[in-house]
SEMAR-108431 format. One record per residue (C-alpha): x, y, z; residue in three letters; chain. Coordinates in steps of 0.001 Angstrom, whole numbers. Each point is the difference from the previous one (the first is absolute). Last residue first. Example, Ala and Ser with C-alpha at 12.3 -4.5 7.8 and 13.67 -1.06 7.14 Angstrom:
2
<<13670, -1060, 7140>, 'Ser', 'A'>
<<-1370, -3440, 660>, 'Ala', 'A'>
END
This chain:
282
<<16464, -14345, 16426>, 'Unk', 'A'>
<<-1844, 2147, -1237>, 'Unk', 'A'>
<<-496, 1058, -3396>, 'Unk', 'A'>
<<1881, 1769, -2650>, 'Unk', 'A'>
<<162, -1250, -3211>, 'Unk', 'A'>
<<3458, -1936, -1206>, 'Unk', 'A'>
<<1714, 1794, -2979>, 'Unk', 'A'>
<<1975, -2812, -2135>, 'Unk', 'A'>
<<3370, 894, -1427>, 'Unk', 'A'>
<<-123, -1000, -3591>, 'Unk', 'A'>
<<2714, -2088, -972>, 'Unk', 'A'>
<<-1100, -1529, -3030>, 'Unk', 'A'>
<<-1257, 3679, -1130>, 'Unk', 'A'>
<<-3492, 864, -577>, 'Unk', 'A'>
<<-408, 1157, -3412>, 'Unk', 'A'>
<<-1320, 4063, -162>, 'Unk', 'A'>
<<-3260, 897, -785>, 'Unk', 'A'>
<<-721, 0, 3736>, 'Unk', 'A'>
<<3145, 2314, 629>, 'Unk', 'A'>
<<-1455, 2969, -1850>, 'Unk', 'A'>
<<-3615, -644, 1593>, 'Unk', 'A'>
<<1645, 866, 3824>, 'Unk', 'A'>
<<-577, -2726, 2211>, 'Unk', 'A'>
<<3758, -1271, 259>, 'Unk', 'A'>
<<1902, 2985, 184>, 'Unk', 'A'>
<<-2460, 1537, 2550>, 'Unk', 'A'>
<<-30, -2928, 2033>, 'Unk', 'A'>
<<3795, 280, 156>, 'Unk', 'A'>
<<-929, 3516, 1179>, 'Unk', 'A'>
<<-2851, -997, 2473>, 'Unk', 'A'>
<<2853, -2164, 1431>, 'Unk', 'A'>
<<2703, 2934, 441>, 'Unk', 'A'>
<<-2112, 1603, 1496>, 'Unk', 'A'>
<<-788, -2480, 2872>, 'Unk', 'A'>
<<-3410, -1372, 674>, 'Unk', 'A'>
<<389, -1753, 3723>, 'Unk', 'A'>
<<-2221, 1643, 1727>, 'Unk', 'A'>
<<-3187, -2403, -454>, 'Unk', 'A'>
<<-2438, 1601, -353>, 'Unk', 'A'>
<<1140, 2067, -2748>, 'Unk', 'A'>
<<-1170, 4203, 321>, 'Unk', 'A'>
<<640, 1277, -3708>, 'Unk', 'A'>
<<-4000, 1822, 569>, 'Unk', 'A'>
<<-1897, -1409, -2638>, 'Unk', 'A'>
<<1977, -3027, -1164>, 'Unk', 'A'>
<<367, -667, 3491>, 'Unk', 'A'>
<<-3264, -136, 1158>, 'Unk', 'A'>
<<700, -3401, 1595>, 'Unk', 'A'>
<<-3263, 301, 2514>, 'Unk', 'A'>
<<-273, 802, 3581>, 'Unk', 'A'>
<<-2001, -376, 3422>, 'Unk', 'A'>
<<-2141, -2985, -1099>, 'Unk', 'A'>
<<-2432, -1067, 3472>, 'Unk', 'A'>
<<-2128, 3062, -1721>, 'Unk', 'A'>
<<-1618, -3023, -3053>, 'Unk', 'A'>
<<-2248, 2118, -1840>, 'Unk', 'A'>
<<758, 3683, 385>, 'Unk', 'A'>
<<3238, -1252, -643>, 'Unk', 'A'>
<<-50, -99, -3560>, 'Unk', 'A'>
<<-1837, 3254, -1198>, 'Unk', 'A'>
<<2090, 1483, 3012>, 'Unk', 'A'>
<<3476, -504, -1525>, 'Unk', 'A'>
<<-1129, 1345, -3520>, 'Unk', 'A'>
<<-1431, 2792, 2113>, 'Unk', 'A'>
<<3350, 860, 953>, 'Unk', 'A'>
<<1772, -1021, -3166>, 'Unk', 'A'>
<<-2358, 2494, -1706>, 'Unk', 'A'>
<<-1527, -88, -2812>, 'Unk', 'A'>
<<1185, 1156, -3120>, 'Unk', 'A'>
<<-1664, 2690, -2706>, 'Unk', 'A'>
<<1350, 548, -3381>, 'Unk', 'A'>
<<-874, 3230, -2155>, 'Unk', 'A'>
<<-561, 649, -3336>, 'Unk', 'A'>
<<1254, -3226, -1031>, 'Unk', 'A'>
<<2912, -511, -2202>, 'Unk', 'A'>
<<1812, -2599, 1437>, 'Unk', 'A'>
<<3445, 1679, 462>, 'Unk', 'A'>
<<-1883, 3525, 842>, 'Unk', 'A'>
<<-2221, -1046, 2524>, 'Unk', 'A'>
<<2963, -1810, 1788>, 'Unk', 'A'>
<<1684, 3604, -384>, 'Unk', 'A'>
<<-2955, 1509, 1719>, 'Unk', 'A'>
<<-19, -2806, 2777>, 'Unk', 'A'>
<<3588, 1087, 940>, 'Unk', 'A'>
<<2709, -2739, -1348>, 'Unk', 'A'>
<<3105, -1422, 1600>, 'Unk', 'A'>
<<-1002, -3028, -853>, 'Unk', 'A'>
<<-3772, 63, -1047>, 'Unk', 'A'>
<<734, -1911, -3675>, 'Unk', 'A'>
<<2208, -2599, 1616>, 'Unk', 'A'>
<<2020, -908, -2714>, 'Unk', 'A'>
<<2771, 1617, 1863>, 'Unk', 'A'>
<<-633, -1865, 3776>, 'Unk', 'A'>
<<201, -3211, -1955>, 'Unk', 'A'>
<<-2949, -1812, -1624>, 'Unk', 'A'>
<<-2330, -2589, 2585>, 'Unk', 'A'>
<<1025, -3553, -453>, 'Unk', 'A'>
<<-2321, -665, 3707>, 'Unk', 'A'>
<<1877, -2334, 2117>, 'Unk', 'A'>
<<1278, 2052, 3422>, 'Unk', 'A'>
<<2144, 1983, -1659>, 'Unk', 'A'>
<<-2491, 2991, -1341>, 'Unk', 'A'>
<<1267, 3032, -1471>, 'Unk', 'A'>
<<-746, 3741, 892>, 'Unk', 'A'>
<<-2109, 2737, -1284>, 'Unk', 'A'>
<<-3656, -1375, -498>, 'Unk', 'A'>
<<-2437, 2974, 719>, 'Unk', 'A'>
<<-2242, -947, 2619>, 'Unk', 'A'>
<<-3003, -3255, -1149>, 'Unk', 'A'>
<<-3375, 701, -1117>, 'Unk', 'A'>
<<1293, 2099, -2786>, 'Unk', 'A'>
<<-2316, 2499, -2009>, 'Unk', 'A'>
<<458, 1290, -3263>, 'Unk', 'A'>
<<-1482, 3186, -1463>, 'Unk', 'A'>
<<-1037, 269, -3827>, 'Unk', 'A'>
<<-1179, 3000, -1410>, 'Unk', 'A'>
<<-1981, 220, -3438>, 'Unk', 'A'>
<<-318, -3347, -375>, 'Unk', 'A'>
<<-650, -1027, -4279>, 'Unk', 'A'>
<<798, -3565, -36>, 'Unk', 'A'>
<<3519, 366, -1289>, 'Unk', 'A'>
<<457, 1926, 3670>, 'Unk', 'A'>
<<-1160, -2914, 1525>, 'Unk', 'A'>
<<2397, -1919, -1617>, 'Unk', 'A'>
<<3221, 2598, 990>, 'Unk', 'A'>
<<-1331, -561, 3599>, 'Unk', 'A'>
<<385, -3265, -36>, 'Unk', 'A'>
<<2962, -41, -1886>, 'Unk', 'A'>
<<1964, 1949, 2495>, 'Unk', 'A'>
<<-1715, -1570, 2942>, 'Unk', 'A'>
<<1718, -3184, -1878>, 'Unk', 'A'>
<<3104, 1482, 63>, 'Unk', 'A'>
<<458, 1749, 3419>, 'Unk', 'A'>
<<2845, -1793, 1411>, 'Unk', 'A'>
<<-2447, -818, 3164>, 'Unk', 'A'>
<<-3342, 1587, 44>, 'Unk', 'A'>
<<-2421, -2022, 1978>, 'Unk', 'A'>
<<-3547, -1345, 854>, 'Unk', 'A'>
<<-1212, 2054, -3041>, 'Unk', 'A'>
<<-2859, 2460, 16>, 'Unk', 'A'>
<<-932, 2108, -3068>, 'Unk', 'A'>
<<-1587, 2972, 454>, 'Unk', 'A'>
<<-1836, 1325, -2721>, 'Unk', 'A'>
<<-1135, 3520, -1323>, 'Unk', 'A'>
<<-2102, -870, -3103>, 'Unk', 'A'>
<<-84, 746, -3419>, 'Unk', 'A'>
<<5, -3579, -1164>, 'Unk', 'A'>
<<1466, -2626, 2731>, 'Unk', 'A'>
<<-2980, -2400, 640>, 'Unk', 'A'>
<<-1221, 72, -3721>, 'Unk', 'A'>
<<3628, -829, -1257>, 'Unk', 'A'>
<<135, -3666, 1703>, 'Unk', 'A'>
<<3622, 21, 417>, 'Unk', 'A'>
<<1791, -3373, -471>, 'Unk', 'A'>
<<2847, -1382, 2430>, 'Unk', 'A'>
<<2388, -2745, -229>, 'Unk', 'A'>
<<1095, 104, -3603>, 'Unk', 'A'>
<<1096, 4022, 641>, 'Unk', 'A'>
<<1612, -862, 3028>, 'Unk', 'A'>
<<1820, -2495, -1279>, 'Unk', 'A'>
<<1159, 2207, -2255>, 'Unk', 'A'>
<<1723, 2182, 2370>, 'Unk', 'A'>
<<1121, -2737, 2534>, 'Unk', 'A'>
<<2224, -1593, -3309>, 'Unk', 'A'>
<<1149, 3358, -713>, 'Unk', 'A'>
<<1518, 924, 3387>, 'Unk', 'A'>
<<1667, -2973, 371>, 'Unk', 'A'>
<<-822, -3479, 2484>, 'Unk', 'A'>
<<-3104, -466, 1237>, 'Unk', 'A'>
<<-677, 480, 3501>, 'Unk', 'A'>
<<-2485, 2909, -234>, 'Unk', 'A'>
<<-1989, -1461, -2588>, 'Unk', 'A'>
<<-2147, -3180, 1833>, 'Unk', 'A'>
<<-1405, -2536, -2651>, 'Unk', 'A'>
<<-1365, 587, -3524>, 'Unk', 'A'>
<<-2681, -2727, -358>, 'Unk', 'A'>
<<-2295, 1293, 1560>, 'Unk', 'A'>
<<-641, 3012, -2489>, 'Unk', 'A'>
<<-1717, 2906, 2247>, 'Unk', 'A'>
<<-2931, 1944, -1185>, 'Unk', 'A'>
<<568, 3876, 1461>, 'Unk', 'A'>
<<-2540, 2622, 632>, 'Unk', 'A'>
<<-2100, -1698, 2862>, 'Unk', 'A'>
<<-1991, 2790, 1278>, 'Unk', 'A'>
<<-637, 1421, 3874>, 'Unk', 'A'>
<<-2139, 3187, -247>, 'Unk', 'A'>
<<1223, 2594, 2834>, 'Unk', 'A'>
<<-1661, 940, 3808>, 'Unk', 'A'>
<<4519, 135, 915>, 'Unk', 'A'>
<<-743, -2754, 2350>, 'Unk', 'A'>
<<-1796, -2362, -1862>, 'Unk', 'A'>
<<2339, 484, -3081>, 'Unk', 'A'>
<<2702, -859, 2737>, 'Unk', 'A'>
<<-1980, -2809, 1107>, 'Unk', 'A'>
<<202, -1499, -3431>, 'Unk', 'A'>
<<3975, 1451, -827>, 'Unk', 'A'>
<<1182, -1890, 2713>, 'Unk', 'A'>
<<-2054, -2928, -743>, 'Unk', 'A'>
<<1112, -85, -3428>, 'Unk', 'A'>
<<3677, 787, 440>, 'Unk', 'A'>
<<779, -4250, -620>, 'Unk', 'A'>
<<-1260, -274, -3201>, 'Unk', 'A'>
<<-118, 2160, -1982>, 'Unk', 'A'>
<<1080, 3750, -25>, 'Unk', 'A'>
<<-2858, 962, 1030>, 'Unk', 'A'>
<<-2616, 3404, -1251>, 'Unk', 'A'>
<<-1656, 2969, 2093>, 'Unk', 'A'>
<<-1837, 2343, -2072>, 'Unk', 'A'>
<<-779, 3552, -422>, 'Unk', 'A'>
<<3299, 1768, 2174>, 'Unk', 'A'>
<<-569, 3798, 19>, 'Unk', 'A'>
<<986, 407, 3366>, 'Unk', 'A'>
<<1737, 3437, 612>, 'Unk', 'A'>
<<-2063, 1445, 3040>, 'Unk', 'A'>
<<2218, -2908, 1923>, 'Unk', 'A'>
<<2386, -1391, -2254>, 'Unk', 'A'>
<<2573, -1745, 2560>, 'Unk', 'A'>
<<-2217, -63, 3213>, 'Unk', 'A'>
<<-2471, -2306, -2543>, 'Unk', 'A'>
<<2399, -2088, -1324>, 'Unk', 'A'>
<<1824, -1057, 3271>, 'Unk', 'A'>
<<-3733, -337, 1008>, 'Unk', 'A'>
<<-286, -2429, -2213>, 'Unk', 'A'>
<<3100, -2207, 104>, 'Unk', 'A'>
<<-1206, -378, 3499>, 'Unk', 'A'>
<<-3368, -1718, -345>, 'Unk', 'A'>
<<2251, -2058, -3186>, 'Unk', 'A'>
<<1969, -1152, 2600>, 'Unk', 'A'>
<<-2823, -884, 1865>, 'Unk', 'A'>
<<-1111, -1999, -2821>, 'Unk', 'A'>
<<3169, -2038, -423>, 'Unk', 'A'>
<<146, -753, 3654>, 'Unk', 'A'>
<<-3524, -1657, -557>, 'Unk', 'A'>
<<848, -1926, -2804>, 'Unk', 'A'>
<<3626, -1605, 1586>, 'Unk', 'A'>
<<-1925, -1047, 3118>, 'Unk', 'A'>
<<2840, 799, 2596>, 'Unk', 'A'>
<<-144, -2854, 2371>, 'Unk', 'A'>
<<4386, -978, -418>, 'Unk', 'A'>
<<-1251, -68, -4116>, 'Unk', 'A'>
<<-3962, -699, -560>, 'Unk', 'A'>
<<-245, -167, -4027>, 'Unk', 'A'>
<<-2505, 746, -2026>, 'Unk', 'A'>
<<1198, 2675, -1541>, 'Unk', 'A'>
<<3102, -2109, -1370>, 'Unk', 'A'>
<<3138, 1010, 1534>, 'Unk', 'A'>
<<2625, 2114, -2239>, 'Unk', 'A'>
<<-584, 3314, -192>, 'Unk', 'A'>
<<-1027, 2385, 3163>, 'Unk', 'A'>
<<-431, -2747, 2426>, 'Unk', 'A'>
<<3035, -1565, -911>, 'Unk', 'A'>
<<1835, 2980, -157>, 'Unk', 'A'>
<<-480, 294, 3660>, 'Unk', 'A'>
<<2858, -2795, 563>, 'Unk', 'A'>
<<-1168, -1265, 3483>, 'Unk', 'A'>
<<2147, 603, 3266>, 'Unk', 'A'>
<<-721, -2705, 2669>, 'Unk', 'A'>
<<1443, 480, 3380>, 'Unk', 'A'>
<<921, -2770, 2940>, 'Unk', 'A'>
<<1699, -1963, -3290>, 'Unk', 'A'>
<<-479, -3752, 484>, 'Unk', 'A'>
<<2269, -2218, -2643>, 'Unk', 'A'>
<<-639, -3657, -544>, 'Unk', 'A'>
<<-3498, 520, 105>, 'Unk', 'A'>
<<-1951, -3604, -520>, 'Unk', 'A'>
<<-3076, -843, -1837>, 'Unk', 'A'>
<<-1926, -3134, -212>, 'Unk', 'A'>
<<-2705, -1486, -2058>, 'Unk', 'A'>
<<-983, -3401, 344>, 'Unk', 'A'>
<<-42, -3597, -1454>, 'Unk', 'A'>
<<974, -472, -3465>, 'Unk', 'A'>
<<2853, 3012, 563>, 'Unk', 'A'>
<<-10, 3797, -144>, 'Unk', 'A'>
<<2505, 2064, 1919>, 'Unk', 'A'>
<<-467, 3528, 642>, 'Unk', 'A'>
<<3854, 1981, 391>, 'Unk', 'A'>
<<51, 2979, 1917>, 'Unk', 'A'>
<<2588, 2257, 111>, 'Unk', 'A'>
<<-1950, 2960, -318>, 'Unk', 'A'>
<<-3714, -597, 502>, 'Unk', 'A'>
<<-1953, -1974, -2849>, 'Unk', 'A'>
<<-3344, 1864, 360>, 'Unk', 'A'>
END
């Protein structure tokens, strides 16, 4: 690991590293072990694969209290790439067939951060490919690592449905999504957020699933810690609107707001632009 503040210098002769800046407590971003780090990774000595499975352990049984005498689910199928060992042990856990429904196009990079509703839409659609014998009158359950504005779970779901599903559920490793990030990630404003303000039911209804399962942040937490206890917390602030580092004002998240929103990202930046420094410590 690179530790905060560290810089790792790399000359002819050696290599050194020096810590400018020595915090007594480490807080992680968790949505790195959700999303964004590479399964193979070892972040702060949480192996990023294993975490992932034990979320999918407790994505499970989140499933299971939920329908009870009521599951009818036939298949278990990932979003690729990252929810696939989350929805592996899941499909272990739940005693269900794991199946690859979806061939992804490489060469269509990350949706949720591009800009306008129309350009994520059909990207999604160039990105992703439903195999129709994996999807045709069956029950499935599609697991995702996330559901953030809601528009590619949208088209997901919609594509399986072109395939011939008879009920689609969805499944996200990670807690509903209902806040912004400020520490880096260009996540949407609180509005585009498609589980702002929203029950699970009306979540369901936005994306069109029959019925949308999240874990929980508490077992999100644990997934991660259970391998590295000397970590006491985690930024889990676009989960819970909790920022580490206290100093996230309203009237901040609102400029944010202005800025991030898709309306203003079509717009010319002005010569003048007032620039919106992230948050970090100092």
């Amino acid at each position: 690991d690179v530790q905060p503040g560290e810089v790792i210098i790399v000359s002819k002769s050696a290599v050194t590293r020096r810590r400018l800046v020595v915090e007594r407590q480490i807080t992680p971003c968790i949505f790195e072990y959700v999303y964004f780090a590479r399964p193979d990774s070892t972040i702060d000595g949480i192996p990023v694969y294993n975490a992932r499975l034990d979320m999918g352990v407790k994505l499970a049984r989140n499933v299971k209290r939920a329908l009870g005498a009521g599951m009818d689910i036939d298949v278990v199928i990932p979003v690729p790439d990252t929810s696939r060992a989350a929805a592996l042990q899941l499909s272990h856990e739940l005693g269900l067939p794991y199946r690859e429904g979806f061939n992804k196009n490489r060469y269509v990079g990350r949706t949720f951060i591009m800009p306008g509703q129309e350009m994520r839409r059909k990207n999604v659609r160039r990105k992703l490919n439903a195999m129709p014998t994996e999807f045709k009158d069956l029950n499935v359950l599609l697991v995702d690592d996330s559901i953030v504005r809601g528009t590619t779970s949208q088209e997901i779901i919609q594509m399986a449905r072109d395939v011939g599903a008879k009920k689609v559920y969805f499944a996200s490793a990670a807690p509903a999504i209902r806040y912004p990030n400020v520490y880096g990630i260009d996540m949407p404003t609180m509005k585009e957020l498609v589980a702002s303000g929203n029950s699970n039911d009306a979540v369901s209804a936005a994306i069109g699933a029959d019925r949308v399962f999240f874990q929980d942040l508490d077992d999100l937490v644990a997934s991660c810690r259970r391998f590295n206890p000397s970590i006491t917390a985690f930024d889990t602030s676009v989960f819970d609107g909790k920022y580490i580092t206290g100093d996230v004002s309203d009237e901040y998240l609102q400029k944010l707001e202005a800025r991030r929103s898709d309306a203003s990202k079509q717009k010319p930046e002005p010569a003048d632009s007032e620039v919106i420094g992230l948050h970090n410590y100092k």
